[in-house]
N, C-alpha and C positions, 0 to 999 in steps of 0.2 A: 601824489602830485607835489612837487617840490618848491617850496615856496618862493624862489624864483619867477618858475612859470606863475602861482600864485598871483602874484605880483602883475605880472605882467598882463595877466587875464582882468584883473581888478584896473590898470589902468586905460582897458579897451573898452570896460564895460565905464568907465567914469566918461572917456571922449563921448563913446554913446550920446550917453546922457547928455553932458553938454554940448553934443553938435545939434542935439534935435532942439534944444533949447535953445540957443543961441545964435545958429547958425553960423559958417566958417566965416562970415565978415569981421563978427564981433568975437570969436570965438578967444579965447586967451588960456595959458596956461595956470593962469588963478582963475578961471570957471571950471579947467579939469579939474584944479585942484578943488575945489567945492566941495566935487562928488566923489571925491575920495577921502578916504580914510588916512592915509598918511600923508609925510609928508612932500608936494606937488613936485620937489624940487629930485624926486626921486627918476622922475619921466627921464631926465638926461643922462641918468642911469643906463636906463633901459634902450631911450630912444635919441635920437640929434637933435630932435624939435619936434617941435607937435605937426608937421608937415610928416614928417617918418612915422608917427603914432595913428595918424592918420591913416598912410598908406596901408600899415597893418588892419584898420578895421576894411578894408575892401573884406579881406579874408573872414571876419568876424561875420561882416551882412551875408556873404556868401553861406558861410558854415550855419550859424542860427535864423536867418531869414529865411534863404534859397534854398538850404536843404541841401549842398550836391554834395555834399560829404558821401550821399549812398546812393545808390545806383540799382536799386532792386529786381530781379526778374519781372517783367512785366504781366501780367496775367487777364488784366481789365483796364484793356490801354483806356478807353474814356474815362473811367473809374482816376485813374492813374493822372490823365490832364486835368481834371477838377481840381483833383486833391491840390499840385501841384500851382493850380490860380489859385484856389483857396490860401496854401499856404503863401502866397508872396502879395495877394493883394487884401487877406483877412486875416491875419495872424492876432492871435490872443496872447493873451499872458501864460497859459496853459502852455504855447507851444514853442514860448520861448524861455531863455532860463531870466529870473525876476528882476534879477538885477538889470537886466541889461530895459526894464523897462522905466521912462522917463515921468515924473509924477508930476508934471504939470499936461500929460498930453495920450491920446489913447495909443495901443502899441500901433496900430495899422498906420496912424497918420505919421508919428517917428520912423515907423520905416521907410516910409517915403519920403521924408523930409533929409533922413542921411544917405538916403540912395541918392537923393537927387544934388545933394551939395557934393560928395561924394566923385560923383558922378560931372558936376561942372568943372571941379579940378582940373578935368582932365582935355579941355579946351585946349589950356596952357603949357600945365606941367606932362610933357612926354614919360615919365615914370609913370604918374597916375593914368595914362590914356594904354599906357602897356598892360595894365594890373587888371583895369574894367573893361579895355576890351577880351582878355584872358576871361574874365566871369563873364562875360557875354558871350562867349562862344562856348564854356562850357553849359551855359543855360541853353544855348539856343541846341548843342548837340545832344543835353540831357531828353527836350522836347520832342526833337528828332527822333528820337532811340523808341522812347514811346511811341508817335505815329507810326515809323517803322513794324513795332512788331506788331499795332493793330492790321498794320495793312499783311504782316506775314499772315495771323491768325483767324481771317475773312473778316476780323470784327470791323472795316471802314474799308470804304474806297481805293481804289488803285491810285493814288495819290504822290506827289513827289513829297516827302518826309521832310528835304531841308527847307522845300518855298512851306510848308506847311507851318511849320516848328516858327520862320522867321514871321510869318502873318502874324500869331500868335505873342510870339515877344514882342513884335513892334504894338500891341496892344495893348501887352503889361507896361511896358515902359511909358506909355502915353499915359496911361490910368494912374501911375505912378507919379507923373510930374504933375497933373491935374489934385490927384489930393495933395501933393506938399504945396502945390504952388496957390491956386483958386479955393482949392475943395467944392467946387461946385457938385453938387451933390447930382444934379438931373445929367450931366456930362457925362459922371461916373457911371449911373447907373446904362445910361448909352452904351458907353463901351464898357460894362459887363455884361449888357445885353449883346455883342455884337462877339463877344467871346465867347459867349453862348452857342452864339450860330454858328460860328467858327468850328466850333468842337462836334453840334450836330453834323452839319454841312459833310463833316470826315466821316460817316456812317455808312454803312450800306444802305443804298434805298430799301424799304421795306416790300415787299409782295405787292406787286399792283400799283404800286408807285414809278414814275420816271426818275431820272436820275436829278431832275430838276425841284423834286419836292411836289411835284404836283400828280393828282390824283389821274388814273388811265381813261376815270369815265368824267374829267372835270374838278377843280375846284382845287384851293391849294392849302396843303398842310401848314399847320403852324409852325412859324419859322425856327421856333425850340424844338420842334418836333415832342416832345414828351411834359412840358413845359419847366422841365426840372433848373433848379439854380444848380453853380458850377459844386458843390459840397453834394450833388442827387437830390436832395430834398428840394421840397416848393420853391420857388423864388422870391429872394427875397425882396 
């Protein structure tokens, strides 16, 4: 990697940090410079203003948050939507590279605090609204693609793929503005519960079951069906 790009990777991981910090109100180019190692005045090198350094991290949250850099053969499409809430609404340090994580704050909550600043930009500024609606539709087609091939592979319901995919985002994005903005913890837990059901709901009914979850001789399934958290394990 040519220290150029170097550079330039170092001062998306510095805005990172100072956006989740500070948010774009108060944000200034001596907070980027903080969190950088050289010197601040190098950004106009690189970039026109910290509005352009900006626009480049849409592509950073994309690539190290959302994952859509890969696009894998599907195999265990439910297996496959977990992973994919897991990774945008519980991200560790594990699953991103270090630097880009912010030391006053945990990684899940910083992501959702630069998604969501990120993401107000783009109200106003027509660039920014072109850049995140583009990651929003490749999230919402990545989703798709998945329901899609559970529904090719009997594994879910005969289903429409894109109202599915869209249910689903418009869930994350909720859950996402709620930790940066409240953090209400009982809200969140709501709608990771309701993503939950969401992801059941797409299954095949089981043997004996209606297509409504409820049982043939009576009595109704639990609404997780299995009671697993969106990672398969227990719930958390």
């Amino acid at each position: 990697m040519s220290e150029s790009v170097d550079t330039e990777r170092a001062l998306r991981e510095a805005a990172f940090r100072a956006l989740a910090e500070h948010g774009y109100a108060d944000l200034s180019v001596a907070d980027i410079g903080k969190e950088f190692d050289h010197s601040p005045s190098l950004l106009y090198h690189y970039y026109e203003d910290k509005d352009d350094l900006l626009l480049t991290m849409v592509e950073t949250l994309t690539e190290e948050f959302l994952d859509l850099r890969v696009d894998p053969p599907v195999e265990d499409a439910e297996g496959e939507l977990r992973a994919i809430l897991d990774q945008v609404l519980s991200p560790t340090a594990a699953d991103v590279e270090p630097e880009l994580t912010p030391p006053s704050t945990s990684v899940d909550v910083a992501v959702a605090r630069v998604y969501v600043e990120l993401w107000s930009l783009a109200t106003w500024d027509e660039t920014f609204r072109d850049r995140v609606e583009s990651v929003d539709t490749r999230m919402r087609d990545r989703l798709a693609r998945v329901v899609a091939a559970g529904v090719d592979n009997g594994e879910f319901r005969d289903v429409d793929p894109d109202r599915a995919a869209q249910h689903v985002l418009s869930l994350l994005q909720h859950a996402l503005h709620v930790r940066a903005t409240t953090g209400e913890g009982a809200v969140l837990e709501d709608i990771e519960g309701l993503l939950d059901d969401q992801v059941a709901d797409l299954r095949q009914p089981e043997e004996g079951r209606d297509d409504d979850g409820r049982d043939r001789g009576g009595g109704d399934r639990d609404q997780r069906g299995d009671g697993r958290g969106r990672g398969g394990g227990p719930k958390r």
